[in-house]
C-alpha positions as CSV (number, residue, x, y, z in Angstrom):
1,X,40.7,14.5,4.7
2,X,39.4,11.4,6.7
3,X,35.9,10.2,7.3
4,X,34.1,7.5,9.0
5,X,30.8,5.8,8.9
6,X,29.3,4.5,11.8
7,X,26.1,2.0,11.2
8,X,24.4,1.0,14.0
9,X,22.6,-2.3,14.5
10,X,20.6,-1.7,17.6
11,X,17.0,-0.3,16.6
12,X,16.0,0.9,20.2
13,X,15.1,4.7,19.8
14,X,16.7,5.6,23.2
15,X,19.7,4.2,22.3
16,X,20.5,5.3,18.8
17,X,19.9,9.0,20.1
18,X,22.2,8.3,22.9
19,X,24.3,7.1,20.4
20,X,24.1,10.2,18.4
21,X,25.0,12.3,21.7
22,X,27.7,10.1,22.2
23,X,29.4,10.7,19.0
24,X,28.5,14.3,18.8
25,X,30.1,14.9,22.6
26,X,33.3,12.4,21.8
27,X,36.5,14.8,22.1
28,X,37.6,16.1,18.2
29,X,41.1,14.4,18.3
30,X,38.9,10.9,18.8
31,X,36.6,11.2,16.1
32,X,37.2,11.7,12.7
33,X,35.9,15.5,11.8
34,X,33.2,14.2,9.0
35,X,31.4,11.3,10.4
36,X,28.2,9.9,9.5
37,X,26.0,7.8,11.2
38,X,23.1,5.8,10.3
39,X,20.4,4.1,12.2
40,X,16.8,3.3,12.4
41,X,14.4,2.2,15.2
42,X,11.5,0.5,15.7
43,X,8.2,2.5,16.0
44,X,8.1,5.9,17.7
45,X,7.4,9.2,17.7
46,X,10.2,12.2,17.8
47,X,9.5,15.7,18.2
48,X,11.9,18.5,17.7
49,X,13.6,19.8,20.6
50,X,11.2,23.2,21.2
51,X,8.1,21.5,20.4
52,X,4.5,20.7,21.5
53,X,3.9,16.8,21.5
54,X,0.2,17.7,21.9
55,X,0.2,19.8,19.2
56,X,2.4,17.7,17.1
57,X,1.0,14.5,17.7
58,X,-2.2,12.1,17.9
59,X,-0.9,11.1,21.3
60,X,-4.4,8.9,22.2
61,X,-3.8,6.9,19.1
62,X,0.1,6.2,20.1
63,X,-1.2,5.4,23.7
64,X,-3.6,3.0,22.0
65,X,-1.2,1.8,19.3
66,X,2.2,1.6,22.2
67,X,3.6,4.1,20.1
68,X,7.0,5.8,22.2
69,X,7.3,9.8,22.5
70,X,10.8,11.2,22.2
71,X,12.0,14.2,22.6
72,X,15.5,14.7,20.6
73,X,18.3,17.4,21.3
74,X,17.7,19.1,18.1
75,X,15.3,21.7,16.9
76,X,13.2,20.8,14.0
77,X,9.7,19.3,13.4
78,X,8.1,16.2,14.2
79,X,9.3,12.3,12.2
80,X,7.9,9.6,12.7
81,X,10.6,6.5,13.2
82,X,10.0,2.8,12.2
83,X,12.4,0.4,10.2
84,X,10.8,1.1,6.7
85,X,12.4,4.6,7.2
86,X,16.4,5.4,7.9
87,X,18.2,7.9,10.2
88,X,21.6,9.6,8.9
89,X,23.4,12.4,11.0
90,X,26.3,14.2,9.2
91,X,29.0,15.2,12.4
92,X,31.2,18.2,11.2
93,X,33.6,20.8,12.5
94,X,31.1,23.9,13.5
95,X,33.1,26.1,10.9
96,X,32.1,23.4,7.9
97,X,28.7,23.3,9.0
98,X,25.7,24.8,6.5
99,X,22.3,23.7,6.2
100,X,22.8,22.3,2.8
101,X,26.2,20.3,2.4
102,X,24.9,17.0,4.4
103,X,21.7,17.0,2.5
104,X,23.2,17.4,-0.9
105,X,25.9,14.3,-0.3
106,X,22.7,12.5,1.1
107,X,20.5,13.4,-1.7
108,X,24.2,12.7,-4.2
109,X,24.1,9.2,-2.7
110,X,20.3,8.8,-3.7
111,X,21.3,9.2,-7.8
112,X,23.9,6.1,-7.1
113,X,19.8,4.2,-6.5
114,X,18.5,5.7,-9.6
115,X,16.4,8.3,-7.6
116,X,16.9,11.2,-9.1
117,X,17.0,13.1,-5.7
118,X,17.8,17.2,-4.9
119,X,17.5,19.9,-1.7
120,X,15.0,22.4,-2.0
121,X,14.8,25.9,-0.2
122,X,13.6,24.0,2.7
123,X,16.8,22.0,2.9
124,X,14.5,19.3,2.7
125,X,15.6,16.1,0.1
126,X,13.2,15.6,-2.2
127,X,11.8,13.4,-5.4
128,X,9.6,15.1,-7.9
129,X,9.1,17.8,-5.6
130,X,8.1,15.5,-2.6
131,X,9.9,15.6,0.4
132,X,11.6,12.1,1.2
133,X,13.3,13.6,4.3
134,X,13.7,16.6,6.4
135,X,16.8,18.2,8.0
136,X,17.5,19.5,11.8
137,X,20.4,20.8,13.1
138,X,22.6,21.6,16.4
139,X,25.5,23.4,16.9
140,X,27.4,23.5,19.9
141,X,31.1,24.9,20.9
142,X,33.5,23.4,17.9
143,X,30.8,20.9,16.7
144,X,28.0,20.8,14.5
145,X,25.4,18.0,13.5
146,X,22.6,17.4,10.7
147,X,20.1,15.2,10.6
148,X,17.4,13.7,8.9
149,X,14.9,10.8,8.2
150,X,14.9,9.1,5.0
151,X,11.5,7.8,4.2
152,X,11.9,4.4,2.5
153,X,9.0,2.0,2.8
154,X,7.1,3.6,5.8
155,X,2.8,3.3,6.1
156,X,2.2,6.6,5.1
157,X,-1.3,6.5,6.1
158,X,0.2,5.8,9.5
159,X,2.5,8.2,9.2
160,X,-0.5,10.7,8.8
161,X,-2.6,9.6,11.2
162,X,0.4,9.9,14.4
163,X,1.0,13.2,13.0
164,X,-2.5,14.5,13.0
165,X,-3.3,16.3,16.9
166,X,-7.0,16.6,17.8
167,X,-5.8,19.7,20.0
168,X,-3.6,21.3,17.2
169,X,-6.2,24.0,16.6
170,X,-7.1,24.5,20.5
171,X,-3.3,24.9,21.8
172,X,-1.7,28.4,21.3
173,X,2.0,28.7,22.3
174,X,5.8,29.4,21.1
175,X,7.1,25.8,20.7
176,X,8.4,25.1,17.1
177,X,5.7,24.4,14.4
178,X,6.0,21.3,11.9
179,X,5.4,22.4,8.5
180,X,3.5,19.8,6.3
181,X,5.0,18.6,3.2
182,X,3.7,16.7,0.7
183,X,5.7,13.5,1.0
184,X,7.2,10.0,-1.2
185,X,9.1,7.6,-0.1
186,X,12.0,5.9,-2.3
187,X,10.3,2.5,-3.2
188,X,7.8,4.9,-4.9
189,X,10.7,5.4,-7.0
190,X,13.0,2.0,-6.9
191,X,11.3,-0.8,-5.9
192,X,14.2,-3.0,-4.4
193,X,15.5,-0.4,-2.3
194,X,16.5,-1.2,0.9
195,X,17.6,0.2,4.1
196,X,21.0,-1.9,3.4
197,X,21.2,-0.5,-0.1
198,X,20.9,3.4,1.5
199,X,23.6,2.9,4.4
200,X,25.7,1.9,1.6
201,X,25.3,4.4,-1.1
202,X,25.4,7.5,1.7
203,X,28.8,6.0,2.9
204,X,30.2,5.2,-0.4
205,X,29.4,9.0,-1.2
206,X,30.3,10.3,2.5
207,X,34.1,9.0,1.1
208,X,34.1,10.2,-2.2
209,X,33.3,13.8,-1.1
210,X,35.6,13.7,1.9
211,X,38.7,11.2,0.9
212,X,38.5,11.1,-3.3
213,X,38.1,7.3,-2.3
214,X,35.4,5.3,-3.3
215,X,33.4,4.6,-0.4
216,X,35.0,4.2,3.3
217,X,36.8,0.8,3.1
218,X,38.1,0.0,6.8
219,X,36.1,3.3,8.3
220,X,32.6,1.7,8.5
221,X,32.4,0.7,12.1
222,X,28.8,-0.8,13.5
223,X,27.6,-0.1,16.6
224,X,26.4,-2.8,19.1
225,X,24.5,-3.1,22.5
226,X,28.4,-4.1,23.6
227,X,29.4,-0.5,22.8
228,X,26.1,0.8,24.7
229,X,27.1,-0.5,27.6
230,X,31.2,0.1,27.8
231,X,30.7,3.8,28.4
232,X,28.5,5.3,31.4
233,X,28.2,8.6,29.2
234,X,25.7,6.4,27.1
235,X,23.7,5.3,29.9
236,X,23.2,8.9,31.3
237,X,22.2,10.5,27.7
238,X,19.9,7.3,27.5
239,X,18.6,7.7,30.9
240,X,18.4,12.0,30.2
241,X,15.5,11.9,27.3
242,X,13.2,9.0,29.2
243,X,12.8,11.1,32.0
244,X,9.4,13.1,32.1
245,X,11.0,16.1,33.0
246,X,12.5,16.0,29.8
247,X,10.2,14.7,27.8
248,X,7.2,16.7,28.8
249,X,8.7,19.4,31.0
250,X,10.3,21.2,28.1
251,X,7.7,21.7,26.1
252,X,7.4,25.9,25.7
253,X,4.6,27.4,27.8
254,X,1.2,27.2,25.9
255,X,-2.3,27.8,26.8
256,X,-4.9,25.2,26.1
257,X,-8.6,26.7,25.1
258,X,-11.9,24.9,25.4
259,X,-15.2,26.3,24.8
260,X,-19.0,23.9,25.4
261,X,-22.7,25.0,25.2
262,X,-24.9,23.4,27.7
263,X,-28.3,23.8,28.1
264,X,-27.8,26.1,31.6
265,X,-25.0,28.3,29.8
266,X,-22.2,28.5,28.0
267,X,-18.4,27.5,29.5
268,X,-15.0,28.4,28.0
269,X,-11.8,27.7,29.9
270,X,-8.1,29.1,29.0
271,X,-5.4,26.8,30.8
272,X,-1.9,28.0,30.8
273,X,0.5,25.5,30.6
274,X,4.0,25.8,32.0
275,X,6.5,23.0,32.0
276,X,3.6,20.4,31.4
277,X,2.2,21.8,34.8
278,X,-1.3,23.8,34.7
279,X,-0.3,26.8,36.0
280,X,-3.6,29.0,35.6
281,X,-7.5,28.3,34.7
282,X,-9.5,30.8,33.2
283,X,-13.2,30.9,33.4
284,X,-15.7,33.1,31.4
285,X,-19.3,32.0,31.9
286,X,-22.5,32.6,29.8
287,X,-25.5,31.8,31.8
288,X,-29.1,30.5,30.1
289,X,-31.9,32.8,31.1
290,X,-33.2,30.8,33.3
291,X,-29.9,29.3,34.8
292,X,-28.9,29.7,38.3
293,X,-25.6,28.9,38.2
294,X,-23.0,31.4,39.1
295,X,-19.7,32.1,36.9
296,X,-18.1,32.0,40.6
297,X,-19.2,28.6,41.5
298,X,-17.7,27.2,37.9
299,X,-14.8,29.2,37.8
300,X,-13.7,28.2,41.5
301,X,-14.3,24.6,40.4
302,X,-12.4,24.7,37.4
303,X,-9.3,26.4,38.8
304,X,-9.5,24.2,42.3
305,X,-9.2,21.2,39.8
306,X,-6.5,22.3,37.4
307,X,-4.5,24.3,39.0
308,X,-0.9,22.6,40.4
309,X,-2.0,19.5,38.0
310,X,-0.1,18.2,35.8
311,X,-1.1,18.6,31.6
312,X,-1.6,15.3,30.7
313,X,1.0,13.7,31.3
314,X,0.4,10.7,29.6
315,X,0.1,7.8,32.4
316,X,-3.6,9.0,32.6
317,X,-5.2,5.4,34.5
318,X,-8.8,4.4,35.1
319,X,-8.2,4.6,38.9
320,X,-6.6,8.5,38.2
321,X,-9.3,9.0,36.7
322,X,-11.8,8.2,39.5
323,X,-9.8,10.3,41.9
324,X,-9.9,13.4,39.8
325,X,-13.6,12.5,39.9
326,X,-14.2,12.8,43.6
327,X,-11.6,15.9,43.6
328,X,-13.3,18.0,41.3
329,X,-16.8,17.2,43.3
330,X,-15.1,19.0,46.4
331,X,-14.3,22.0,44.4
332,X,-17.9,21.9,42.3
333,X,-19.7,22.1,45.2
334,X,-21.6,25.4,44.1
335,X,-22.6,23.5,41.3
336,X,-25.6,21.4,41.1
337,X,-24.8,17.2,40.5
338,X,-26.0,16.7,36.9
339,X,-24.4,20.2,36.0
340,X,-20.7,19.5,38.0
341,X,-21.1,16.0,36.1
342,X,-21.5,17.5,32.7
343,X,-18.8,19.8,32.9
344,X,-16.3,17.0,34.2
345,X,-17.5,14.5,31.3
346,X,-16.8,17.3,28.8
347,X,-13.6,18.3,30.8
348,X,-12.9,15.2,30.1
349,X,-13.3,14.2,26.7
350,X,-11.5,17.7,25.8
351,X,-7.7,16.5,27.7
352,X,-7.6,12.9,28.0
353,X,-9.5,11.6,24.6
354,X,-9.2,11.7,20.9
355,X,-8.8,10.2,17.7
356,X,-7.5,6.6,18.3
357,X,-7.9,4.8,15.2
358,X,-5.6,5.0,11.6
């Protein structure tokens, strides 16, 4: 049976997972039917394919930090990528494919480093009963892929802190949950382990599972910015997942609660969020006793502002910022100034801040 490992030497994110499309879409007869590939990148954030990146993410802190979001092709929950962590994807025929076999070689490959590795329930690998990396999957036509993220030396204080959303318990939708995990990382558990020392021991066992060979021999082929740019299929899988339509615009309808006391009454809001545009704004006001303000005058405010606007898209600027200002002052105009200030402050603070420190 033949096999082939490809090890890419790029660390842009874009391009590895163009890479990984690449491979995945290559016609059967030019690629060997078990193929791994192995990569890392420099910082960024990936969610899974279904998911909420503002449910899934501190995305003020990777603003501040110039921390990427990616959306991948994949399902699964969110990883964060940086070189103290490697990326494997196991390319098989769709009727070889189970959610198991690529994480067993992987975790196989981990006993060659003295980590006494397995795959739990979860298909997750793990050490002492600490996840060290997760699985996601695709399946398409003939072909099948599974992936994962092997944690190796990453911050995990960083690691938490990207993965903690101060919306998560405001945002209600369908999109694809992570599920926390306690996690370890290998030099917990081998001190001189490297990212080198990994690529090698998950090829070595990628060909003694699939040739009786020890390792791969003449199959290892790395990948270079000269094969990015010798194919136009790249570029256009490259060019797909940077696109905000992409990015943002699949996310799975959600809705988007907020609720303030002010003195003059209390305000909660429901936006409903479809393809990163606000689609509705719903308005249920609380007057004080002695307030005058009508739940007409806020509710027409709120959903004149929000309506037709985009969810946060993420290129929020000071000058946006101002205009928004003077637009939501044309549709307060019921409101009294101090009162339309206070709601757009809080309005605010709710969408476009957060926690931005590790």
């Amino acid at each position: 049976m033949n096999a082939k490992a490809f090890i890419s030497k790029v660390t842009d994110p874009w391009i590895n997972l163009a890479f990984e499309e690449w491979l995945f879409r290559k016609p059967s007869g030019l690629l060997s039917p078990n193929t791994v590939y192995l990569w890392r990148n420099t910082p960024c954030v990936v969610i899974g394919r279904n998911q909420n990146p503002w449910k899934e993410c501190n995305l003020p802190l990777m603003r501040a930090a110039k921390i990427p979001l990616i959306r991948r092709r994949s399902g699964g929950g969110t990883v964060v990528h940086n070189l103290g962590n490697t990326n494997y994807t196991c390319f098989m025929p769709r009727d070889a494919f189970n959610r198991d076999s690529s994480a067993q070689i992987v975790a196989q490959a981990l006993h060659q480093l003295d980590i006494p590795a397995s795959v739990n329930k979860r298909h997750d690998i793990v050490v002492d009963g600490m996840k060290v990396s997760g699985s996601a999957f695709k399946v398409v036509h003939e072909r099948a892929y599974a992936h994962g993220t092997m944690l190796i030396s990453s911050d995990l204080v960083q690691l938490g802190s990207l993965l903690k959303s101060p919306r998560k318990e405001k945002i209600v939708g369908r999109g694809v949950e992570s599920v926390p995990s306690k996690v370890t990382r290998l030099i917990d558990h081998s001190y001189t382990v490297t990212h080198t020392d990994f690529c090698r021991a998950v090829a070595e066992e990628y060909g003694k599972v699939f040739t009786g060979q020890p390792g791969l021999k003449n199959e290892m082929v790395e990948l270079t910015m000269d094969d990015y740019t010798s194919d136009p299929k790249l570029q256009s899988y490259y060019d797909e997942i940077r696109t905000d339509e992409w990015k943002w615009g699949s996310t799975p309808t959600f809705t988007h609660e907020m609720e303030q006391r002010f003195i003059w009454g209390n305000v909660k809001i429901t936006l409903t969020v479809t393809e990163s545009i606000i689609a509705t704004a719903e308005t249920i006001f609380t007057p004080a006793s002695a307030s005058s303000i009508s739940e007409s005058s806020i509710a027409n405010a709120v959903s004149a502002f929000f309506v037709n606007m985009p969810y946060d898209d993420g290129k929020l600027s000071t000058l946006t910022l101002l205009n928004d200002m003077e637009r939501w002052k044309m549709g307060a105009s019921g409101l009294a100034g101090k009162e339309s200030e206070e709601v757009y402050e809080w309005i605010k603070s709710e969408i476009w801040s957060g926690i931005e420190t590790i």
